[in-house]
C-alpha positions in Angstrom: 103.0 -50.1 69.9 103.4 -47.5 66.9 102.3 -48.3 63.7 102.4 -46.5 60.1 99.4 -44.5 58.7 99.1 -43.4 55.0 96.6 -41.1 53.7 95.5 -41.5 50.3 95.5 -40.4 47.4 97.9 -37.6 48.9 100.2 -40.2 50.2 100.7 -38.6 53.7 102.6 -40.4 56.1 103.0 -40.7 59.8 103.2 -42.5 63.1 100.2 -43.7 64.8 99.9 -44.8 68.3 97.8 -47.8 69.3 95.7 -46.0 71.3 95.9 -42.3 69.5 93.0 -41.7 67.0 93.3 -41.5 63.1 92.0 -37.7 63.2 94.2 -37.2 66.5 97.7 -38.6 64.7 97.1 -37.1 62.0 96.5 -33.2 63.6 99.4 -34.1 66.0 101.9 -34.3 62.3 100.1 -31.6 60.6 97.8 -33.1 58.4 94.4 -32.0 58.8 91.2 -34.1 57.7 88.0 -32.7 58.2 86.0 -33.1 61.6 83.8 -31.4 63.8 82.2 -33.1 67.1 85.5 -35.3 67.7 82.8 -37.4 69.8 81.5 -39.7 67.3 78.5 -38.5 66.9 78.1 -36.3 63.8 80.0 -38.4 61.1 82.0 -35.5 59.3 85.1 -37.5 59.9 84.1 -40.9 57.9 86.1 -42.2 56.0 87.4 -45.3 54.3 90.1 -47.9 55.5 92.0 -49.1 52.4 94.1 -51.3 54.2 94.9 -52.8 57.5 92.6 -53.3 60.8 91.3 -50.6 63.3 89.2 -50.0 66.5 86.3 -48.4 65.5 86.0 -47.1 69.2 82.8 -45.6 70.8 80.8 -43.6 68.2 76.8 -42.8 67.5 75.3 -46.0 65.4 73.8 -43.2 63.4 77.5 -41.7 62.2 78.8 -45.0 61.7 76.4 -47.6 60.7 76.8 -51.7 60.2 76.3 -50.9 56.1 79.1 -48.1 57.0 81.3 -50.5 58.4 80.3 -53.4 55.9 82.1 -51.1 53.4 85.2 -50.4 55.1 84.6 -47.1 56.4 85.5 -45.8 59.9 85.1 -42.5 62.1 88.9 -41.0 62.1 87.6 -38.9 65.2 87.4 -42.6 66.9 89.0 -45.1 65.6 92.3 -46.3 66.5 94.6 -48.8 64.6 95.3 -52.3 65.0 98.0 -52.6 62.0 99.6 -50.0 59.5 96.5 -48.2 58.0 96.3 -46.7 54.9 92.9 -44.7 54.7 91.4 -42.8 52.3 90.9 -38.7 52.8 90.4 -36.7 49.7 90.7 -33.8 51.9 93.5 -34.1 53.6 96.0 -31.3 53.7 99.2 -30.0 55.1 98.2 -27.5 57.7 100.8 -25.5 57.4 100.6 -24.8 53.4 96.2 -23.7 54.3 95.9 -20.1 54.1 94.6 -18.8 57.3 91.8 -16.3 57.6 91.9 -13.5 60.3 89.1 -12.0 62.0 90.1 -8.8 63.9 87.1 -7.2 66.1 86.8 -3.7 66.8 86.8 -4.2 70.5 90.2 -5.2 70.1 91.4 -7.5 72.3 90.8 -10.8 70.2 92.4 -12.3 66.8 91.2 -15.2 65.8 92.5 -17.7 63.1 91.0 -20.6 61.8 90.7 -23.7 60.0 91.8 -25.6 63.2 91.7 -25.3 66.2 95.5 -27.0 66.5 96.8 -24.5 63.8 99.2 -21.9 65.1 97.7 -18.6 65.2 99.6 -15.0 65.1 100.0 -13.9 69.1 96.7 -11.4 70.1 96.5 -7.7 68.9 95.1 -4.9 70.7 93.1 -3.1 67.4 90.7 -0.7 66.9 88.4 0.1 64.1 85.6 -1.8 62.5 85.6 -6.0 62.0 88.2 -6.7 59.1 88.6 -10.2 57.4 92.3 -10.5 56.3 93.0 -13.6 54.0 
């Protein structure tokens, strides 16, 4: 079953999947929201569900804890919807419209880019020369 997802205050929205993740629906459109373990465990994706009914899914009782819950706040990196959602991210972007850094090393055969991991990077250069940051 899809339902509708709305971030807020931005006012993003997309589709969700029953059994797709906030943080996973929302990278999959191009909205990023901040996260790091994606396991549940270190609680940089919490957030708050304005309206409508998730999953909370597996997770670490230390990210997301019953006073946590009590107050209406979920793991995007976990929880998957039960209704239309609307959630609240004050962090949320467009991942296209970041500026993306560039690391080249002097070794050459690497460019990385960065802030996701799902944002599309510039194909590898060979390059030479000392370690440059390009904004």
């Amino acid at each position: 079953m899809t339902f509708q997802i709305t971030i807020q205050p931005a006012g993003y929205q997309f589709p969700i999947e029953e059994q797709e993740t906030i943080l996973g629906a929302a990278l999959k459109h191009g909205y990023f929201m901040p996260y790091s373990c994606r396991e549940g465990a270190c609680g940089v994706c919490k957030g708050k569900i304005m309206e409508g009914e998730a999953d909370h899914g597996n997770y670490l009782g230390s990210a997301l804890t019953e006073m946590d819950k009590a107050a209406g706040m979920t793991l995007f990196c976990c929880a998957t919807p039960k209704s239309d959602l609307v959630v609240e991210c004050y962090s949320a972007a467009v991942i296209s419209d970041m500026p993306t850094n560039t690391l080249t090393f002097p070794f050459g055969a690497q460019k990385m880019a960065w802030p996701t991991e799902q944002a599309k990077a510039p194909e590898p250069e060979l390059s030479a020369g000392e370690p440059t940051i390009q904004p």
